[in-house]
N, C-alpha and C positions, 0 to 999 in steps of 0.2 A: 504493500500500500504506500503510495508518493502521492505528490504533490497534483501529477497529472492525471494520474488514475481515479482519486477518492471524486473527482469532479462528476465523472463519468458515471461511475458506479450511486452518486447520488439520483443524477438525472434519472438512470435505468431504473432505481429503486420505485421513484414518484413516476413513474411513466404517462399515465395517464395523464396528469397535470402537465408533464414536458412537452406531451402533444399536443395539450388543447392549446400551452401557450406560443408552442413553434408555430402552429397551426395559425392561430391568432395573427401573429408577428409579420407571418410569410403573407398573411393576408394584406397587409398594413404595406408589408415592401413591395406587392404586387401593383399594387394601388399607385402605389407612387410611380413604380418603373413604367406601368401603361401610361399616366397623367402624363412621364416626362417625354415619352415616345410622341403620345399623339398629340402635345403643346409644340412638338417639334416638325413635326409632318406636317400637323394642322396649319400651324402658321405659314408656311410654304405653301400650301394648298392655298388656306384662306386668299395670300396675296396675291395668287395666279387670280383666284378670282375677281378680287378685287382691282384687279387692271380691268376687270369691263370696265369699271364705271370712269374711261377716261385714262390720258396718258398724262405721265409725271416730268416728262423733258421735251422742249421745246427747241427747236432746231429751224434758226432764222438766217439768213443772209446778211450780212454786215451791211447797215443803210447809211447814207452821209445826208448828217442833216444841219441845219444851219436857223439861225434864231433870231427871226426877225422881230425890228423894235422902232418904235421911232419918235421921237418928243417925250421919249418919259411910258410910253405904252408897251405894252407889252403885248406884239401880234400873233407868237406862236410861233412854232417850227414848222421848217418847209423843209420837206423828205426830198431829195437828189439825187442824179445819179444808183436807181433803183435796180437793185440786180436780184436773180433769180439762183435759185439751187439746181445744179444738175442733178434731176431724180434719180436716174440710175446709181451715177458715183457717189452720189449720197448715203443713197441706201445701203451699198456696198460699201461704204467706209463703217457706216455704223456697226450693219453685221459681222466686222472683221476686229473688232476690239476686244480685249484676252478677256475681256466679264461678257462674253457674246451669249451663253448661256441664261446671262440673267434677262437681256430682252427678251421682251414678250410678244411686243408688236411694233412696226416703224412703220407709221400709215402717212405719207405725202398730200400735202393737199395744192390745189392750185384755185385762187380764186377770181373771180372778174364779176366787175358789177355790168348787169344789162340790164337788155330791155323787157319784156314777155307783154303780151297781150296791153303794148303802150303804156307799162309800168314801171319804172324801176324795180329790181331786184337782184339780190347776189346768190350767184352760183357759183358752188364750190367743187370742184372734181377731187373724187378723192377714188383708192384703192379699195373696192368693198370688200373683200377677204378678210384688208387689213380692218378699214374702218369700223365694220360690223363687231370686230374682235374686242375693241376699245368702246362700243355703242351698245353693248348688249339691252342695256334699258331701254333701247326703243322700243316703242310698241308700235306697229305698223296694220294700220287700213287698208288690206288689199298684200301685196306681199314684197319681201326682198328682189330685189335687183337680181338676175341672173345671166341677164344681157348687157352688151355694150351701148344696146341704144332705149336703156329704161335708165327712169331718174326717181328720187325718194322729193315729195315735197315736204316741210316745215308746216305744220298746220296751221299758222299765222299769215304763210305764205301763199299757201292753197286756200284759204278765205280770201283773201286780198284779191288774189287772180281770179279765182274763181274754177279751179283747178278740181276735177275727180279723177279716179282711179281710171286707167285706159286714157285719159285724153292725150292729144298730140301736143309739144311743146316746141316753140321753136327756138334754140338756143346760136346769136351768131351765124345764123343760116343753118345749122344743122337740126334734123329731125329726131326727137327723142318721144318715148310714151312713159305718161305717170303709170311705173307700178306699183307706187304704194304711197299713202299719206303718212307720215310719223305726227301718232299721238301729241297732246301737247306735252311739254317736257320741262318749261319753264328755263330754259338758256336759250341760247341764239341760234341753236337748231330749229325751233322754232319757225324762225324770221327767213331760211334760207331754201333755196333747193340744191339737192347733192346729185351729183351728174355723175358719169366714169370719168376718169381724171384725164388718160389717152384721149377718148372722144373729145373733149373739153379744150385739151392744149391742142389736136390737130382742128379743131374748129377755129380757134384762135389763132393759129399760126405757130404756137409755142411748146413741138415736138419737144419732149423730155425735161421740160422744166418744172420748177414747184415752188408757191412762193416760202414754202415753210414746210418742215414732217413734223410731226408726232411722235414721243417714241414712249410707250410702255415700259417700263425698266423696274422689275422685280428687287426690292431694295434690299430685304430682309436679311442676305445672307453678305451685303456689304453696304457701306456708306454710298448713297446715293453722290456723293464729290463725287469719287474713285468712278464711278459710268461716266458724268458729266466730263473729268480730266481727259478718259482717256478719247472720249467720242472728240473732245476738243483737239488731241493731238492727231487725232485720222483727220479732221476738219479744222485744219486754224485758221482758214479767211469766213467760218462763219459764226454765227453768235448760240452758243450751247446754255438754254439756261433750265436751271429743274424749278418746277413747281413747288416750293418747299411748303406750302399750303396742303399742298395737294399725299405731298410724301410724309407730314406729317400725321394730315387723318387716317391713313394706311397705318404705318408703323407703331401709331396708337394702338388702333386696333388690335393688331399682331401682339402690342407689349401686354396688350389686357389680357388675350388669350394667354400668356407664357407667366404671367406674373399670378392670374388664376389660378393656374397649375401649378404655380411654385407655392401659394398660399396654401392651398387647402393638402400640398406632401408634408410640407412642415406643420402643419396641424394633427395628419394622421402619424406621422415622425415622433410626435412630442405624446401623443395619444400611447402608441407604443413603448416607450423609453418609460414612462409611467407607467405601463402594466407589468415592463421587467422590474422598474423598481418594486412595487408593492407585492410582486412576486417572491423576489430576496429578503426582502421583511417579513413575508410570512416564513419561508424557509427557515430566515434565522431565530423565529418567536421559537419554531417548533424544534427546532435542533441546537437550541443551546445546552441539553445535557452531551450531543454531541460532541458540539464545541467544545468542550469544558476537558469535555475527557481527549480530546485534540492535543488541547494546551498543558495538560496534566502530562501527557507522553514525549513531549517534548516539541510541538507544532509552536513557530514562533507568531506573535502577531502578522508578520509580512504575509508567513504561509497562510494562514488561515485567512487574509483576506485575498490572497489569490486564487484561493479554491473557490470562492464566492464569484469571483467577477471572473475567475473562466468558465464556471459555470454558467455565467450569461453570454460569455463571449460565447461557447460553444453554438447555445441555443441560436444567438443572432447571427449566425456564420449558414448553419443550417436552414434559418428560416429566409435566411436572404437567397442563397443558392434558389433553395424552392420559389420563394416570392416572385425571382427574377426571370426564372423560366416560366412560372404562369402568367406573367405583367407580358411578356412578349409574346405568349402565345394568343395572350385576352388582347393586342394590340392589334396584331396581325387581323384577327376575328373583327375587333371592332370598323375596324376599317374597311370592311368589306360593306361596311350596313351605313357610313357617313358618308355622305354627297359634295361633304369638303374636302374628303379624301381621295378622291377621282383622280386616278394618275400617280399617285405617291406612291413610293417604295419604300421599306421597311428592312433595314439590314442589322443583322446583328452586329453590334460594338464591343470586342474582348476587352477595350481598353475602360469602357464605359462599367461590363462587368464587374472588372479587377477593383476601379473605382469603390463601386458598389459593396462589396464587400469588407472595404479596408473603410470607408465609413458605418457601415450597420457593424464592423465590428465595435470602432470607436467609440457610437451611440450607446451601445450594450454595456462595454465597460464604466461609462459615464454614468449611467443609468442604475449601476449596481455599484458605485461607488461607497456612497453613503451608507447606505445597507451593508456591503458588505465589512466597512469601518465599524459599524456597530459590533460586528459579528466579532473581529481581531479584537474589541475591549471586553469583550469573555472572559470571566477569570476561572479559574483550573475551578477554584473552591465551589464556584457556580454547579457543577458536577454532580461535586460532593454534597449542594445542601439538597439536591434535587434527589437525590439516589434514595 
């Protein structure tokens, strides 16, 4: 009988209670190991989502502009010298920067104000692949673009003109049909109609230009600078700027889901750590003629308080093992049934494991600290008045 053995031989003795409390414990790490999985998935997932509603970087052409004034007034800036993006090489420089992974979407737009039915109105060309990717909110009267020569109208726009689904539109000389009205939506989509961007610019005369892109840019897994520098050094004659409005209600977001998950692990954390303690305090109510007769054979305080807290160590090593392989297996499962998880992957982390165990150790012996310090100020004679 040593130091390491009488631990064991305790645990086996109470079995029952060893397992309801392993049982317990592993429950309590399960819990945490799923929370920290799916706060980690989740928030990647969430953020793909959250690119419908809208792109976070803005990609403009450098404009010269100059500020006129005169007697003391102040008349405003006058835009000069107006240059356009090459769509193609645009698009192609964005998708070639080392965070390319984290774009989501790069939707080019070209706009021009005309005429329609003796009206004023702007018309915007854009990519509907892309656009739609970033627009998922619209709600459409009639349906998506599928063609080159269909246009979505703004339903502010479509009142004004007088616009239904199927009619003929003339935009520039060219022939387009409404195929769908976009809902109202309450922004400037509203006020406009979106044409294909190619039709648009060969209507216009203005093969492969754009006055500005969009770009979607998934932030979560890096600082939204770091896309904005690098799209800047594939483009440095034009103007990169991020939404930071925009990057912040996201990453809110994302920090609520992950900071959720971290609240309520450290609560069932603490929940646990509290059942090992009050576990070791009953132990040691019930086995202090144990103890006694320990210190009577020659067990010094140190030892007797190590046989206590590896005895928790034990249990917390065990219930994490198990915890950790059920947390990942209830991960995997869960994800099959969350619609925010569409497309996530789920890999085991040994490093994460190794983690894992070398804190639920930590917590355990933390846990049985006190308790087990009660148990080391046992005196031999305690034994003897009990015997």
């Amino acid at each position: 009988m040593n130091i390491l053995t009488i631990p064991f031989r305790n645990l086996r003795r109470k079995l029952p209670r060893t397992l309801l409390l392993g049982l317990v414990f592993a429950v309590g790490i399960s819990s945490v190991v799923t929370l920290n999985y799916l706060s980690s998935v989740v928030g990647e997932s969430l953020e793909k989502k959250l690119t419908a509603y809208g792109a976070n970087i803005l990609v403009t052409p450098k404009t010269e502009t100059l500020s006129v004034g005169y007697g003391g007034m102040q008349l405003g800036d006058v835009s000069f010298d107006i240059k356009y993006l090459d769509q193609t090489a645009a698009e192609a420089a964005i998708r070639s920067i080392d965070l390319d992974e984290r774009i989501s979407a790069v939707a080019p737009k070209f706009a021009i104000l005309t005429r329609i039915n003796d009206i004023p109105v702007g018309v915007i060309g854009v990519n509907w692949e892309q656009e739609i990717s970033i627009k998922s909110y619209w709600a459409v009267d009639g349906t998506l673009p599928d063609r080159e020569d269909q246009v979505l109208a703004g339903s502010a726009a479509a009142t004004v003109l007088g616009l239904k689904v199927g009619d003929p539109v003339q935009v520039e000389g060219a022939t387009f049909s409404v195929a769908g009205i976009i809902k109202p939506t309450g922004s400037e989509d509203d006020q406009v109609i979106f044409a294909p961007i190619t039709a648009l610019q060969q209507a216009t005369g203005n093969p492969g230009r754009a006055h500005f892109i969009e770009v979607a840019a998934l932030c979560a897994g890096c600082p939204i600078e770091d896309i904005v520098a690098q799209i800047r050094e594939k483009l440095p004659d034009v103007e990169v700027t991020a939404m930071q409005q925009v990057v912040q209600q996201r990453m809110a977001t994302i920090g609520f889901v992950k900071h959720l998950a971290l609240i309520v692990s450290l609560i069932i954390l603490v929940t646990a750590c509290f059942m090992i303690g009050l576990s070791i305090f009953s132990a040691v109510n019930e086995r202090k003629k144990e103890i006694g007769l320990m210190r009577a054979i020659g067990f010094s305080r140190v030892s007797v308080f190590a046989v206590f807290c590896l005895e928790a160590v034990i249990v917390g090593v065990l219930a994490a093992i198990v915890g950790y392989a059920g947390g990942f297996v209830a991960s995997l499962e869960l994800l099959k049934v969350l619609e925010l998880a569409e497309g996530a992957t789920l890999t085991f982390a040994p490093g994460h494991f190794v983690a894992t165990l070398g804190a639920v150790s930590l917590l355990s012996l933390a846990a049985s600290a006190y308790p087990a310090y009660r148990a080391s100020c046992v005196e031999p004679s305690q034994a003897l008045v009990m015997l």
